[in-house]
C-alpha positions as CSV (number, residue, x, y, z in Angstrom):
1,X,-86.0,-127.7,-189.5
2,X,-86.4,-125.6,-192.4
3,X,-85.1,-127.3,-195.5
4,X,-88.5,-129.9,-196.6
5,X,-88.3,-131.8,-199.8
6,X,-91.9,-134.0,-200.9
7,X,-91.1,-136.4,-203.1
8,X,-94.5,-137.6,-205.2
9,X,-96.5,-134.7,-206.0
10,X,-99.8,-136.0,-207.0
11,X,-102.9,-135.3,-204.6
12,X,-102.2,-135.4,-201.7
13,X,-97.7,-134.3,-202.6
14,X,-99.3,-131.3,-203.6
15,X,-101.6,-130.5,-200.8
16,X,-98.2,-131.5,-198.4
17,X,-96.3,-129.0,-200.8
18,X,-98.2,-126.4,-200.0
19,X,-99.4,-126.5,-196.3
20,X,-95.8,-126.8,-195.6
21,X,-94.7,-123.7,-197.7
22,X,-97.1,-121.1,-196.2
23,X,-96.3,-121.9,-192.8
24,X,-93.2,-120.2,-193.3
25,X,-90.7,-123.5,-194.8
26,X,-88.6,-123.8,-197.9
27,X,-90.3,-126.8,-199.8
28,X,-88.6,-128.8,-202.8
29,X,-91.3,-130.4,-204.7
30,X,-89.7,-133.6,-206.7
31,X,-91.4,-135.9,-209.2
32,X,-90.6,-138.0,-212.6
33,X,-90.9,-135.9,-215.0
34,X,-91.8,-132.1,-216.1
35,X,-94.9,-133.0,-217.2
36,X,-95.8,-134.2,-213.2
37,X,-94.3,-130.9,-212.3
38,X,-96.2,-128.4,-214.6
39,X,-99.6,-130.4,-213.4
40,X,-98.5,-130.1,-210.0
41,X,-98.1,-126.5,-209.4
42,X,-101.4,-125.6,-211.4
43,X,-102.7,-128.2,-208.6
44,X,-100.8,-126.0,-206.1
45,X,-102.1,-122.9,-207.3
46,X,-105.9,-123.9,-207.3
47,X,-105.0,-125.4,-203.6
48,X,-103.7,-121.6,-203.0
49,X,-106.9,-120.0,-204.4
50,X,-108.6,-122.6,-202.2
51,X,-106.9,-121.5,-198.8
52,X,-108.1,-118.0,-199.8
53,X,-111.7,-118.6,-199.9
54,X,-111.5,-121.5,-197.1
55,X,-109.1,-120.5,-194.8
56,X,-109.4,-118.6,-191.6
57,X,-107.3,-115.5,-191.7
58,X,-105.0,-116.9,-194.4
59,X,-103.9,-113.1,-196.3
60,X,-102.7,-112.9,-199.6
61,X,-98.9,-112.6,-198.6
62,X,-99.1,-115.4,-196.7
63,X,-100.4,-116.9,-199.9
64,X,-97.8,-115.3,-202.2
65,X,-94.7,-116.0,-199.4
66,X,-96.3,-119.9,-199.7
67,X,-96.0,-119.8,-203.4
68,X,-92.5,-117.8,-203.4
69,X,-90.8,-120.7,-200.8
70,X,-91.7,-124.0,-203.3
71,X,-89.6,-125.1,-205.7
72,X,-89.3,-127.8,-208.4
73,X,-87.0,-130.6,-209.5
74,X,-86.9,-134.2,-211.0
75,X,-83.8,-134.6,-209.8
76,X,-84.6,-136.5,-206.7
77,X,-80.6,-136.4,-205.3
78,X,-80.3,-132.9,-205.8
79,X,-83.4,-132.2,-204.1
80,X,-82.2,-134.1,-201.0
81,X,-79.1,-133.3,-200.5
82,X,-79.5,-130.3,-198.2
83,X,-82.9,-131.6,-196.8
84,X,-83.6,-131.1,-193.3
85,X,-86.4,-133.1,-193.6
86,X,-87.9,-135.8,-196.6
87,X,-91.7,-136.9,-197.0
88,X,-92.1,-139.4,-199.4
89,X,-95.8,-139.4,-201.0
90,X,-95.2,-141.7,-203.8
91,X,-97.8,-144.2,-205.0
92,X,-98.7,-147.0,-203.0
93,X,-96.6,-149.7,-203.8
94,X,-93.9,-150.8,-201.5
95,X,-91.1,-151.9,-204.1
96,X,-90.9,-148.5,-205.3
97,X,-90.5,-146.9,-202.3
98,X,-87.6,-148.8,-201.0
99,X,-86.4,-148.3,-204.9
100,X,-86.6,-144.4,-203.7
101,X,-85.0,-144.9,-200.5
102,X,-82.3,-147.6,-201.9
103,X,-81.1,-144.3,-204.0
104,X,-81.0,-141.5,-202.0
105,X,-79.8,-143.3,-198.6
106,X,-76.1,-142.8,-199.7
107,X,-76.7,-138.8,-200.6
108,X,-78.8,-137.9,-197.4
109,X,-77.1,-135.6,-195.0
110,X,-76.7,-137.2,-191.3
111,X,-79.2,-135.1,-189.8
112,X,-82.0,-135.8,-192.5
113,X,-85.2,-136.9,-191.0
114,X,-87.1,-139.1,-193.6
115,X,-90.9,-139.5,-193.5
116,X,-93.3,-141.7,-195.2
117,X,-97.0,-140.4,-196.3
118,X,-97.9,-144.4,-197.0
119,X,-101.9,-145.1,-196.5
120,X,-101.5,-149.1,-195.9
121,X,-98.2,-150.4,-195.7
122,X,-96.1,-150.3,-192.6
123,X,-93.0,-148.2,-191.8
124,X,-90.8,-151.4,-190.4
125,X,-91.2,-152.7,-193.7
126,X,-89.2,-149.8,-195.5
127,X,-86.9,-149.0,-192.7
128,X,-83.8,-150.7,-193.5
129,X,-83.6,-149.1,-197.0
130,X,-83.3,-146.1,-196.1
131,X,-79.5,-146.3,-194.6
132,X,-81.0,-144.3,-191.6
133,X,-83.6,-146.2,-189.5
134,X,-83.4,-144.5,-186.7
135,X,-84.0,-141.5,-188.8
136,X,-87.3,-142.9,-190.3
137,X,-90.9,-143.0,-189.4
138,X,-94.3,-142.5,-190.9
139,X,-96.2,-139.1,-191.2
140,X,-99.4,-139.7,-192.7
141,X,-102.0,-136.7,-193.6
142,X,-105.6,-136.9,-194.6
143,X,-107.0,-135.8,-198.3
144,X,-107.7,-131.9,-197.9
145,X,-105.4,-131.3,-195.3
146,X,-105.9,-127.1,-195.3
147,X,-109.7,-129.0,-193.6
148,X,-109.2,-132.0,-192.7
149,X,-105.8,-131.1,-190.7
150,X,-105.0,-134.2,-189.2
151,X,-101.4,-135.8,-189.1
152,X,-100.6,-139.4,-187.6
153,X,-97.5,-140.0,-186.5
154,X,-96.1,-143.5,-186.6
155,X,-92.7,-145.1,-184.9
156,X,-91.0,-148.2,-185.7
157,X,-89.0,-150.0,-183.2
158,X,-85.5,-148.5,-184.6
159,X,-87.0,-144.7,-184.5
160,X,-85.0,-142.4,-182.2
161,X,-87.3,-140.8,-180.3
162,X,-86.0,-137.3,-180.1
163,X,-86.7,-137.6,-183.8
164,X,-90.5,-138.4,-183.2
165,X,-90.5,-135.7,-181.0
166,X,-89.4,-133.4,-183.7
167,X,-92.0,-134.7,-186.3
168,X,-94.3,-133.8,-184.0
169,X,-93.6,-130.4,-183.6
170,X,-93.0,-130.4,-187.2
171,X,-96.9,-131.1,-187.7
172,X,-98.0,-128.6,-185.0
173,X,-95.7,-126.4,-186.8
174,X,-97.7,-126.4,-190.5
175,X,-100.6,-126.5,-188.7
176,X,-101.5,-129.7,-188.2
177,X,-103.2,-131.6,-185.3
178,X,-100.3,-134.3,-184.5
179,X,-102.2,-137.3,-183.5
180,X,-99.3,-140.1,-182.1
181,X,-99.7,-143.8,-182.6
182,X,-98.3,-145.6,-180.2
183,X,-97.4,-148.7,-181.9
184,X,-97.2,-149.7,-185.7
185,X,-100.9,-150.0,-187.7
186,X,-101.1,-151.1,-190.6
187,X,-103.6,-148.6,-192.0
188,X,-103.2,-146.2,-189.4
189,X,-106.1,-145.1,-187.3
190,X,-108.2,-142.8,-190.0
191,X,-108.0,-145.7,-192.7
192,X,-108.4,-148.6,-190.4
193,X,-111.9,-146.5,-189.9
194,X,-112.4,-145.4,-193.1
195,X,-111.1,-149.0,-195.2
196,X,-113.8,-151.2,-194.2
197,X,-116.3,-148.1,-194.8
198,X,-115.1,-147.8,-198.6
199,X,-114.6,-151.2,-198.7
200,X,-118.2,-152.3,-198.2
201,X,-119.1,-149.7,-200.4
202,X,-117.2,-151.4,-203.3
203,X,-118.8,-155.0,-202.2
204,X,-122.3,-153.7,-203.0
205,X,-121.2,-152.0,-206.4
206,X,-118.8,-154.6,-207.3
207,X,-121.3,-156.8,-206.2
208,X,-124.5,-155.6,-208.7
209,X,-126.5,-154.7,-205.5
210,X,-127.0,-150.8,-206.6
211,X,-125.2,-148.0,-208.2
212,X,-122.6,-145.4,-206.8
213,X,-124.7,-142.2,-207.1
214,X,-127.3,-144.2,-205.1
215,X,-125.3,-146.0,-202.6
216,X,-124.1,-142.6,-201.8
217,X,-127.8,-141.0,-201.6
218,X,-128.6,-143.7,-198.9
219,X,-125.6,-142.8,-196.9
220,X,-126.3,-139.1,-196.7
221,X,-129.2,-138.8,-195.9
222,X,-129.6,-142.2,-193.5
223,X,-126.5,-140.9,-191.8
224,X,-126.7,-136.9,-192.2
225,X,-123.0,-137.3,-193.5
226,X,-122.0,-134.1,-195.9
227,X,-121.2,-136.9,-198.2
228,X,-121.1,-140.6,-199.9
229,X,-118.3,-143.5,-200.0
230,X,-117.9,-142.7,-203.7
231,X,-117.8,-139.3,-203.7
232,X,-115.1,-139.9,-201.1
233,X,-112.8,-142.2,-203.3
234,X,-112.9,-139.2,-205.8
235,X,-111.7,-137.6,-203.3
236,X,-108.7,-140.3,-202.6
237,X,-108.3,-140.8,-205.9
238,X,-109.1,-143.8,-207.8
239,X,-105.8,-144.7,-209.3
240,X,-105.1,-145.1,-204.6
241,X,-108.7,-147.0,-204.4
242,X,-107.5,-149.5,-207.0
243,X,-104.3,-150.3,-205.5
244,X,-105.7,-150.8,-202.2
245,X,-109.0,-152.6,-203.4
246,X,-107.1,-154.7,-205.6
247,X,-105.4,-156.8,-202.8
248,X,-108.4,-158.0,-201.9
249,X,-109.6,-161.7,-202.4
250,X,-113.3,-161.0,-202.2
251,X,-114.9,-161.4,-205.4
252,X,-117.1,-158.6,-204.7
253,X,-114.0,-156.5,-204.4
254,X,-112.2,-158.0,-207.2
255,X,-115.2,-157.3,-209.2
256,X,-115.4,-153.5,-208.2
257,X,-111.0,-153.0,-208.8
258,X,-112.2,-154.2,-212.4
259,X,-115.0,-151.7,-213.1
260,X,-113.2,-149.1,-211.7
261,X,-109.5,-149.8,-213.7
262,X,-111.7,-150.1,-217.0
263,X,-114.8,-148.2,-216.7
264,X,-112.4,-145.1,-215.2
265,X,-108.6,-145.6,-214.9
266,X,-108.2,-146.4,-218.5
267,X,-110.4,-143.4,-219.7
268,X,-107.7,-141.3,-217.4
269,X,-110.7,-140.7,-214.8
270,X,-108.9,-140.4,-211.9
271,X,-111.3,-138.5,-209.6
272,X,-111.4,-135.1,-208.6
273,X,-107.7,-134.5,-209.6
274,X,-108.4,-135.3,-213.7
275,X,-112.6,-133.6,-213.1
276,X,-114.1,-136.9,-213.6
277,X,-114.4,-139.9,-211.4
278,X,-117.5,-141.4,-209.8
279,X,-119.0,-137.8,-210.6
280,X,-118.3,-135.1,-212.8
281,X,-116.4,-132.2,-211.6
282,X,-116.1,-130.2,-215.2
């Protein structure tokens, strides 16, 4: 494979973008609208300055070869049509990503392998829009993945599995540790561990038990962990966090997707992405 287009270029789209890139692969980066795009590759270019300070051994020519093999479209069938290889990283909502794969499956080349970066909801229940099930499967990466270098792989029961194989290696080959499900998880395995962690985190502020910046001091320094449940959902992102929060029944919960779509996602305080979340990153 050498021919990657990411469709959804937010966060995480970004961070995919250019992992992918500097390990030596052409990457068309596709989103809605110029606007997207324009924010994107400033995102891309930060994430590039990032790899140079956090990086082992990462030179500037990798960097500038990274930068040199992305490029940019909103036209989503032009930017498939000589893919080797699609990830889908759009937001998490599971009508519009069939809606995605509904119109490219009749413009994807035979050998495309399609991938989808979804957080929660389950491969099986895209599959069949795709026009290539046994062509599809999951790939899911962790939030600062030049760090946190994980990558999940997920089957579904129609998946060929030469074609796992080949995701796979395609993780080992951007430098990712390929961690292999082997059967469908809703969640996969780092947010069926992390989930109930955030979640319980949004019970007690959605609840009036405490605030975030404190909730977040017990955590560190009960636990020694480098950092808080809210400092990781600005991390996430909090337009994600809503989404997912927002299924929830638990009035707790229901109380915290509130706060957080009016006290944050209507003042366009999306997290670390936008400098303001939970905390202030200006």
């Amino acid at each position: 494979m050498k021919n990657i287009t990411v469709i959804g270029v937010g966060v995480l789209g970004s961070q995919i973008t250019f992992q992918t890139a500097v390990h030596g692969f052409n990457v068309t980066a596709c989103d809605l609208s110029d606007d997207i795009l324009s924010a994107s590759k400033k995102a891309i270019e930060g994430i590039a300055t990032m790899y140079q300070a956090e990086i082992l051994g990462t030179t500037d020519d990798q960097i500038a070869h990274g930068l040199a093999n992305i490029s940019y479209t909103t036209d989503h069938i032009a930017a498939v049509a000589d893919a080797d290889m699609v990830i889908e990283a759009i937001t998490e909502d599971l009508e519009q990503k069939r809606a995605l794969y509904r119109s490219i499956a009749g413009v994807l080349p035979d050998r495309t392998i399609v991938c989808t970066n979804s957080s929660t909801l389950l491969p099986s229940d895209m599959m069949d829009a795709t026009g290539c099930p046994e062509r599809f499967l999951g790939l899911h990466y962790a939030n600062h993945i030049w760090t946190m270098n994980c990558a999940e792989v997920m089957a579904t029961s129609k998946t060929d599995p030469a074609v796992y194989d080949q995701v796979v290696r395609f993780a080992t080959d951007t430098g990712m540790v390929a961690v292999p499900l082997k059967k469908e998880k809703a969640g996969w395995l780092l947010n069926s561990l992390s989930v109930p962690f955030l979640d319980a985190a949004s019970k007690l502020y959605g609840g009036g038990y405490a605030e975030p910046t404190d909730i977040d001091a017990i955590w560190r320094i009960g636990t020694g962990s480098p950092k808080g449940p809210f400092q990781y959902l600005d991390i996430v992102g909090l337009k994600t966090a809503y989404h997912i929060m927002s299924m929830s029944k638990d009035p707790d919960v229901q109380n915290f997707s509130r706060i957080v779509k009016e006290k944050y996602l209507d003042e366009g305080k999306l997290g670390i992405a936008t400098g303001e979340g939970f905390y202030s990153y200006k």
